[in-house]
C-alpha positions as CSV (number, residue, x, y, z in Angstrom):
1,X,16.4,28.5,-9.8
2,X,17.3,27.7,-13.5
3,X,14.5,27.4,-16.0
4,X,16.0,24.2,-17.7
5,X,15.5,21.3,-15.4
6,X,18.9,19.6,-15.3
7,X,18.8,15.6,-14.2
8,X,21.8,14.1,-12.1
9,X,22.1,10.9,-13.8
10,X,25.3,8.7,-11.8
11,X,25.7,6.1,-14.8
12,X,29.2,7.5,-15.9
13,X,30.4,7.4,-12.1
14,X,30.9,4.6,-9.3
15,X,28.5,6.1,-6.9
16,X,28.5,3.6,-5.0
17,X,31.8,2.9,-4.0
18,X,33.8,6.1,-4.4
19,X,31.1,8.1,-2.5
20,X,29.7,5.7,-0.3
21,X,32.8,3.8,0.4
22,X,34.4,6.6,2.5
23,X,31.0,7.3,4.4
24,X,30.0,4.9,7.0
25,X,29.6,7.8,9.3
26,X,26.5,9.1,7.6
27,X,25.2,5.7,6.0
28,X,24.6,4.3,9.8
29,X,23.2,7.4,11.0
30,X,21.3,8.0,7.9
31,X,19.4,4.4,8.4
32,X,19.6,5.2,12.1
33,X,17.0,8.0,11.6
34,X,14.9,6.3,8.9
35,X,14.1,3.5,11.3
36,X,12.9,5.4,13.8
37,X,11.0,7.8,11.9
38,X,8.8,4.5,10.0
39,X,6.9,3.8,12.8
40,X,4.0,1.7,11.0
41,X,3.7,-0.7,8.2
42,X,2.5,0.2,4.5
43,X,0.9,-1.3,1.9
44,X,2.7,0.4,-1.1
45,X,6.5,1.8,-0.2
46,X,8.3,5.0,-2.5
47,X,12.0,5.3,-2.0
48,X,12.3,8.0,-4.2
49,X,16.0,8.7,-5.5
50,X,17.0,4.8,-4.4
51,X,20.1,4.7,-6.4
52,X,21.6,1.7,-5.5
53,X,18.8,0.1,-3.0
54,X,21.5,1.6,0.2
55,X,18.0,2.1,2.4
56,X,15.8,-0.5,1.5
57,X,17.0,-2.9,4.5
58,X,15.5,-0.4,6.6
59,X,12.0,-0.4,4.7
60,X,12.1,-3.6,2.7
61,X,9.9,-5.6,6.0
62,X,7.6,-2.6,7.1
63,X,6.0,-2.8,3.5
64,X,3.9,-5.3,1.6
65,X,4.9,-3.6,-1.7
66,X,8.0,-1.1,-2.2
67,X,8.9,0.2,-5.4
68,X,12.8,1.9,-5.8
69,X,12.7,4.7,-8.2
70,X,16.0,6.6,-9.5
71,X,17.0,8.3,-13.2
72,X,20.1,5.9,-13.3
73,X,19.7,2.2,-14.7
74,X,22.8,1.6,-13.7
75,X,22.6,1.9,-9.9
76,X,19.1,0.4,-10.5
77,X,20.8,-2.7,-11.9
78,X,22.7,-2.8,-9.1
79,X,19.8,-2.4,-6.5
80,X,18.2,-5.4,-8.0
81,X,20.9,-7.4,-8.4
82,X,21.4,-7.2,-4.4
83,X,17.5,-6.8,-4.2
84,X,15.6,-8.9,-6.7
85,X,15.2,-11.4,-4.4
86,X,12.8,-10.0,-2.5
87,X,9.3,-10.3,-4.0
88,X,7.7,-7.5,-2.6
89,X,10.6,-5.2,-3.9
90,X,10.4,-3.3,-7.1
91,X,12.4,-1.3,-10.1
92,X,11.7,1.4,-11.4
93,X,13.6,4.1,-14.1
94,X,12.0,7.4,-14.1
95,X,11.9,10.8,-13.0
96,X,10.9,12.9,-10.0
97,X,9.7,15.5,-12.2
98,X,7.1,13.1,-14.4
99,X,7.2,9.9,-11.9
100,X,5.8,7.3,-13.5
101,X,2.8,6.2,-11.3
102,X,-1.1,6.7,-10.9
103,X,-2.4,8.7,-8.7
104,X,-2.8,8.1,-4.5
105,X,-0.5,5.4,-5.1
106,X,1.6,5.2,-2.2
107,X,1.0,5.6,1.5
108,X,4.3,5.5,2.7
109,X,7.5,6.6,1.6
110,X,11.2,8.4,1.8
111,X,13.4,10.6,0.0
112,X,17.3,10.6,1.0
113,X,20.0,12.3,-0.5
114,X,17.9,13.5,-3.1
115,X,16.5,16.7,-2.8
116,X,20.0,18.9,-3.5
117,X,19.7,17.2,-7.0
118,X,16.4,19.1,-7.3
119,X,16.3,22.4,-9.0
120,X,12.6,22.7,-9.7
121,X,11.1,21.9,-5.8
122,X,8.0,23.2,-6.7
123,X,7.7,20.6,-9.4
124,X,9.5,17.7,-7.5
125,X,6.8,18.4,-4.4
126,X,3.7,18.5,-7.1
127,X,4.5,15.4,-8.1
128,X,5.1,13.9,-4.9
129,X,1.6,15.0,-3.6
130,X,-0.1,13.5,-6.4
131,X,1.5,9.7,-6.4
132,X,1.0,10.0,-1.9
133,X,-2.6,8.7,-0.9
134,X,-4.3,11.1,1.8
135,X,-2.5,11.2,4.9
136,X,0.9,9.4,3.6
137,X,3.7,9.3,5.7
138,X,6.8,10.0,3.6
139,X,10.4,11.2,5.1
140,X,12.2,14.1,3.4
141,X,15.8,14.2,4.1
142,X,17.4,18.0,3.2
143,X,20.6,19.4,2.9
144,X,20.5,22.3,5.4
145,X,22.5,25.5,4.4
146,X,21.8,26.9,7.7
147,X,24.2,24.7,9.4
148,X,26.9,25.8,12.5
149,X,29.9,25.3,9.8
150,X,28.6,27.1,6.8
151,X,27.2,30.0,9.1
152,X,31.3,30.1,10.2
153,X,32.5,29.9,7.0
154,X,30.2,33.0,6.3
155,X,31.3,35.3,9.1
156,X,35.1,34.6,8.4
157,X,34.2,35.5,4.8
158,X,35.1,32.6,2.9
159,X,34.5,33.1,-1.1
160,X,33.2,29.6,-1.6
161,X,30.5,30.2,1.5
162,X,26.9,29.9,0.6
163,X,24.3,32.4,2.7
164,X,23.3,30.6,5.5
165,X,21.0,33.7,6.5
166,X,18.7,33.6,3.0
167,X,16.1,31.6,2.3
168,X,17.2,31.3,-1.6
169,X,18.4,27.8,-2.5
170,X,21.6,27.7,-3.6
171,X,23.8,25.4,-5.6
172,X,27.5,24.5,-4.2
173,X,28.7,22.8,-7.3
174,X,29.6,24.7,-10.7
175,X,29.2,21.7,-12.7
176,X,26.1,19.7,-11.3
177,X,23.3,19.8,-8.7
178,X,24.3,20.2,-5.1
179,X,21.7,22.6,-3.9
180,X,21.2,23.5,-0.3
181,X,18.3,25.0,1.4
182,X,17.1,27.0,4.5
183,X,14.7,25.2,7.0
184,X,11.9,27.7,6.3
185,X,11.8,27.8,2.7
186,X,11.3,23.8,2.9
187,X,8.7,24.6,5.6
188,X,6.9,26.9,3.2
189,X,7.4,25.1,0.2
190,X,5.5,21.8,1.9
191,X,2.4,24.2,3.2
192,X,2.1,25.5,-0.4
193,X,2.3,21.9,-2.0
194,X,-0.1,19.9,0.3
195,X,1.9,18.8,3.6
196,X,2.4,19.0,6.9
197,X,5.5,18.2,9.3
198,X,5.0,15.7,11.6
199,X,8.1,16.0,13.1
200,X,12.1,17.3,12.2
201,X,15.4,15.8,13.4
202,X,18.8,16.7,13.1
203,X,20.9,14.3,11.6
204,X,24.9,14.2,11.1
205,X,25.4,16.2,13.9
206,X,29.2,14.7,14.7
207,X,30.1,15.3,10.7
208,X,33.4,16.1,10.6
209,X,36.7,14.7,8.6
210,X,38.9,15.3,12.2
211,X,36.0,13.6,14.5
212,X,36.2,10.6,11.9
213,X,39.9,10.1,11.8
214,X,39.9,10.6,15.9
215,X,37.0,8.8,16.5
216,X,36.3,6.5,14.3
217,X,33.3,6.5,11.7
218,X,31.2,3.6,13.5
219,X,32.3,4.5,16.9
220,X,31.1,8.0,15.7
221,X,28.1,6.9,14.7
222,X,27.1,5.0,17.8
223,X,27.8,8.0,19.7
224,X,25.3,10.0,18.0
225,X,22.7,7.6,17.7
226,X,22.7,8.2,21.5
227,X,21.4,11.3,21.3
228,X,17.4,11.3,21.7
229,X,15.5,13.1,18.9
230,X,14.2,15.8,21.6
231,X,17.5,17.1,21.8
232,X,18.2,17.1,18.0
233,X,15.8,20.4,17.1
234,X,17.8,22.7,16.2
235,X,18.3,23.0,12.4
236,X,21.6,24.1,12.1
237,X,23.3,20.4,11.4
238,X,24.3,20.0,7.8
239,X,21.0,17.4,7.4
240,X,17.4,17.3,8.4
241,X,14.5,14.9,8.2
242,X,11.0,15.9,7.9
243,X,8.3,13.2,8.6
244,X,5.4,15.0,6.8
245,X,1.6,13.9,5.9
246,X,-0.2,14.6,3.1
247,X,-3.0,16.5,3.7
């Protein structure tokens, strides 16, 4: 991992509609699997890495207080002006390497689409622990480098392929952050850092441009939603979530 702790910071893109506008695929699954996985109500809510507020219909009733926290004040501006509504909803700039909060703040929280922006896990999971009260329930989505596609891409030899058989994290983009990481250095780095899993699902199972254009993003979508969480063990889809507990 590099020593200097680079920040993704969107403000000079539009994140939200020339990334998310072409994904409806993983947006509904995404939300999908966050739903499920809160299954109680919270006192004090972390989306950590909100951007834009994209998940807070999922969490915004199950929590009496829920603060957004991202790096970019622009897609912060936009979560509240969507958002600011709701009194029990929150704002906050900052980031995940000094988060801006006391500590045992939290009891309940989620992280999605965040951790291949983070160079410095050991640091990003420190901080986490401290801001989570004792036996917080926080969801960790990952991108997975084992996954079925990349482990092809490897066999056939493709340049651009990362390892899919080394536990090294490993960054797909030459200009920013996209890292991508095996299921058992996450699994390690939790143990070392205070946590334990409560449970893993597979998630974006049916990802694929061809299934899309075929099938349809929603129709997609509602086809894997289908698909009980007992099945979805595997680790080798291109996402996971953790539901893990601090201990």
């Amino acid at each position: 991992m590099a020593n200097k702790r680079n920040i993704t910071n969107y403000n000079d893109t539009n994140y939200e509609a020339d990334f998310w506008g072409s994904r409806q695929y993983e947006d509904l699954i995404e939300k999908d699997v966050l739903q499920k996985m809160l299954s109680k109500n919270y006192d004090s809510f972390l989306d950590l890495g909100a951007g834009f507020g994209r998940l807070a219909p999922v969490y915004k009733d199950k929590a009496k207080k829920a603060t957004l926290l991202d790096y970019s004040d622009k897609l912060l501006v936009s979560a509240k002006e969507k958002l600011g509504k709701n009194k029990n909803l929150s704002f906050v700039q900052g980031s995940f390497y000094e988060l801006p909060f006391d500590k045992d703040t939290f009891d309940g929280g989620c992280s999605i689409r965040v951790m291949h922006h983070v160079e410095d896990p050991d640091l990003y999971f420190k901080e986490l622990n401290r801001v989570l009260k004792k036996d917080a329930v926080f969801i960790l989505e990952v991108a997975n480098k084992r996954n079925w596609l990349e482990i092809v891409r490897k066999l056939l030899g493709k340049k651009d392929a990362l390892n899919p058989f080394s536990r090294t994290p490993e960054n797909r983009s030459q200009k920013g952050l996209t890292y991508n990481f095996h299921p058992a250095y996450i699994r390690e780095k939790l143990a070392e850092h205070g946590f334990v899993i409560v449970s893993k699902v597979d998630s974006s199972l049916l990802r694929s441009p061809i299934l899309k254009k075929i099938v349809g993003q929603s129709r997609l979508a509602f086809i894997e939603k289908l698909i009980p969480f007992w099945v979805r063990k595997t680790s080798y889809t291109p996402s996971i979530f953790f539901k893990i507990n601090k201990i």
